[in-house]
C-alpha positions in Angstrom: -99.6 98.9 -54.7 -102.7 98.3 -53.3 -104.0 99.6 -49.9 -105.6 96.8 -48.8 -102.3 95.0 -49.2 -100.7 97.3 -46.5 -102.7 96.5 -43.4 -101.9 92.9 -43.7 -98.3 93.1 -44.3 -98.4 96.0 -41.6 -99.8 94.0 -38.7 -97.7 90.7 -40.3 -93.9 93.1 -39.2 -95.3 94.5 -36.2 -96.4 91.0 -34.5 -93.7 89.1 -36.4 -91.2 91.9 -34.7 -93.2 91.6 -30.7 -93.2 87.7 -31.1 -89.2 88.2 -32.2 -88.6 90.3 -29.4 -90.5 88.7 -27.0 -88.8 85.0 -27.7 -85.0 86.8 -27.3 -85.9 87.9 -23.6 -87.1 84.5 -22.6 -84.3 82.5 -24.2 -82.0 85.2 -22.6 -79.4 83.6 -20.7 -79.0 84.6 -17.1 -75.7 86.4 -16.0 -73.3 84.4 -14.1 -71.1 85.3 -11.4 -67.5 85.3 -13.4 -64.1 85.3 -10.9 -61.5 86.4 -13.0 -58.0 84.7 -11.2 -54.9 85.4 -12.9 -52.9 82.2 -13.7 -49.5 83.0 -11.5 -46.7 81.9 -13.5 -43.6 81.8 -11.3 -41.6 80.2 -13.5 -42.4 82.8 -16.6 -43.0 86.0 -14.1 -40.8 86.3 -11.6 -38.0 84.6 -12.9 -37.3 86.3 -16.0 -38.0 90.2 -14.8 -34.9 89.5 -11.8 
């Protein structure tokens, strides 16, 4: 292979990779509060264990 070939393709994967990188932390979603509430099933629960 040529050299000259090499600083082309070079450059091309290492801004191809920053503008790759750089695109997934904008788009990044933001993290939302979550409440996790457990469903009470008295019917299922409580019921069945008595």
């Amino acid at each position: 292979m040529d050299y000259d070939l090499l600083i082309p393709l070079f450059w091309t994967i290492v801004i191809g990779s920053l503008s790759v990188l750089a695109v997934r932390r904008w788009t990044r979603k933001l993290p939302t509060k979550k409440l996790w509430i457990r469903s009470e099933d008295k019917d299922n629960n409580t019921e069945k264990k008595e």
